[in-house]
C-alpha positions in Angstrom: 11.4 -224.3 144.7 13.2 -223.4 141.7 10.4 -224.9 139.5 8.0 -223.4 141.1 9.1 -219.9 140.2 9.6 -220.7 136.7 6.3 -222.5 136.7 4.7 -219.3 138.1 6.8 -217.5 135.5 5.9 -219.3 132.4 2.6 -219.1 133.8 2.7 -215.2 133.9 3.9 -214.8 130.9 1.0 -217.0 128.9 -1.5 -214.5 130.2 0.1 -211.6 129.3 0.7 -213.2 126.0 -3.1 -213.6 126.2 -3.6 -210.5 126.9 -2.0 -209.2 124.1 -3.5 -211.3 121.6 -7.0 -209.8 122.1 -5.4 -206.1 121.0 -5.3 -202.6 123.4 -7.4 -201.7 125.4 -8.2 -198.6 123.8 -9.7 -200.7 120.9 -12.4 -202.5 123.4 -15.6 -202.6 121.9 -18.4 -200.4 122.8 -21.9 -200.7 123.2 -22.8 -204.4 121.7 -23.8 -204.2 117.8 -26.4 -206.1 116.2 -25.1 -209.6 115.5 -26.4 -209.6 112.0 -27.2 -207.2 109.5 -30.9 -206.6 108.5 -31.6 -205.9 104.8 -34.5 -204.0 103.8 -37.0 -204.4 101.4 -39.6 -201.1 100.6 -42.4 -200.4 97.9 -45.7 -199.3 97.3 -49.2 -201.7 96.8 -51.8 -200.6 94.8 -54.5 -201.7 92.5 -56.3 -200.0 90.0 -59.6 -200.1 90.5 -61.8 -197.2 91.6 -63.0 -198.1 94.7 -62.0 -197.2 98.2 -60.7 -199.0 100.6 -63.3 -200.1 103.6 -61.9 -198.4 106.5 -59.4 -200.7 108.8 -59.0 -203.0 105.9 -56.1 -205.6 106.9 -53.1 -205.2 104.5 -50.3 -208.3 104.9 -47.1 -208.0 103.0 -45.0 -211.1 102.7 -41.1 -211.5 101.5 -41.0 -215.0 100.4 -38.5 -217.6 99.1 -40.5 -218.6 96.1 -37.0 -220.8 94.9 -38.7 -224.5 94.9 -41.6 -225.3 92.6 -42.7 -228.4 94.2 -43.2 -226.8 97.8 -44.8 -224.3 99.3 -42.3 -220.9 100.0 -41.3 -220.0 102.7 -42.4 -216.7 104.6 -39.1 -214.7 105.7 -40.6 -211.6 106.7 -44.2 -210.2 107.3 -45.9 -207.0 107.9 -49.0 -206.4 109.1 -50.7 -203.1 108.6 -54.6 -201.2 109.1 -55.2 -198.8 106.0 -55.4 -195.2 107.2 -55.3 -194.3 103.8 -55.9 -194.9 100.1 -53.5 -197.3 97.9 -50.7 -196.2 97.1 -49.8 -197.8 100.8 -46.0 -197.8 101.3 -44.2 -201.0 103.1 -40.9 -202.1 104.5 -39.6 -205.5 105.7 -36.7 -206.5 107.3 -35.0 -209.8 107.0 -31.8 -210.9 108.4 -29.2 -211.0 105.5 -27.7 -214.1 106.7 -31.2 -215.9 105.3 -30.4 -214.6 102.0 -29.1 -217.2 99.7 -27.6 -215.6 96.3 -28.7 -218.6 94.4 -32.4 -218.7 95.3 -35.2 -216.3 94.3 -37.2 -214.5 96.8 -40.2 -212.3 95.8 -42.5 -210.1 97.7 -46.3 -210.9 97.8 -49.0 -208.7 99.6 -52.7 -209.2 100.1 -55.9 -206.5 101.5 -58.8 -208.3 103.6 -61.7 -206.9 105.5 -63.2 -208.8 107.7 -61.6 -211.8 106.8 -63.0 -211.4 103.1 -60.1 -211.3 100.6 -60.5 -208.1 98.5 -57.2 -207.6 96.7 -54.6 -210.0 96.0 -51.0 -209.8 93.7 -51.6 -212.3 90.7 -47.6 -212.3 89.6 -44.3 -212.3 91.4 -42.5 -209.1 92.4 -38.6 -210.5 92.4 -36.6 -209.5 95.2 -33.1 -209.0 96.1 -31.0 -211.9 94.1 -30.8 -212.7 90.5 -30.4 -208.9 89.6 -33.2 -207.4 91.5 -33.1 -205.0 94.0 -34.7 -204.4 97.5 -37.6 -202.3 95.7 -40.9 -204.0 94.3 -44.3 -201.7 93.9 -47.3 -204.4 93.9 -50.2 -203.8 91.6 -53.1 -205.6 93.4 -56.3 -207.3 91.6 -59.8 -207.2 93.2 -60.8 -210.1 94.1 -64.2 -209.5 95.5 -66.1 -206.2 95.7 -65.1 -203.8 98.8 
């Protein structure tokens, strides 16, 4: 009997000593918050040509890791957009931060299609986010084919 009570005792006291460990009450977390945090990435494409855009072109913006040579990079993020307007069209992705690798490059690549004809296409690397760059690139575009 004896043991029993100190069993149920010692018992007792490891959950309140669990209790404890987790902090007071009044710090309980509120509503849940995003497990990771999202980086963002903005800019402008443009091109500068004369010619207007067909309307409803398809504009696709890409944040890539560009880090290996031999292989093809990776996509991280994508938008996909229908012009309502003339160039310059503004963008923003978001990529979870804990894809981000400070020791590879990453670079932001964008192309305009309509009608499954490529028009305009980015013909050198926008750097992104490590190696000193920031989360800003404005893409000048290069016809490719007549709109």
């Amino acid at each position: 009997m004896k043991r029993r009570i100190i069993a149920t005792a010692a018992l007792g006291l490891l959950v309140l000593l669990a209790g404890c460990a987790s902090g007071p009450a009044s710090q309980a977390p509120g509503p849940a918050a995003p497990a990771v945090t999202g980086l963002r990435i903005t800019g402008s494409i443009s091109y500068l040509q004369r010619v207007a855009l067909p309307p409803d072109s398809d504009v696709i913006v890409q944040l890539r890791d560009v880090s290996r040579a031999d292989a093809a990079a990776v996509v991280l993020a994508e938008q996909r957009f229908k012009t309502r307007s003339q160039v310059p069209l503004p963008f923003e992705l978001a990529v979870d931060a804990a894809r981000i690798d400070p020791r590879m490059r990453y670079a932001v690549a964008a192309r305009i299609e309509h009608g499954g004809k490529l028009l305009f296409i980015n013909d050198r690397i926008y750097p992104v986010l490590t190696q000193g760059h920031g989360r800003r690139a404005d893409l000048v575009l290069h016809m490719v084919s007549r709109p």
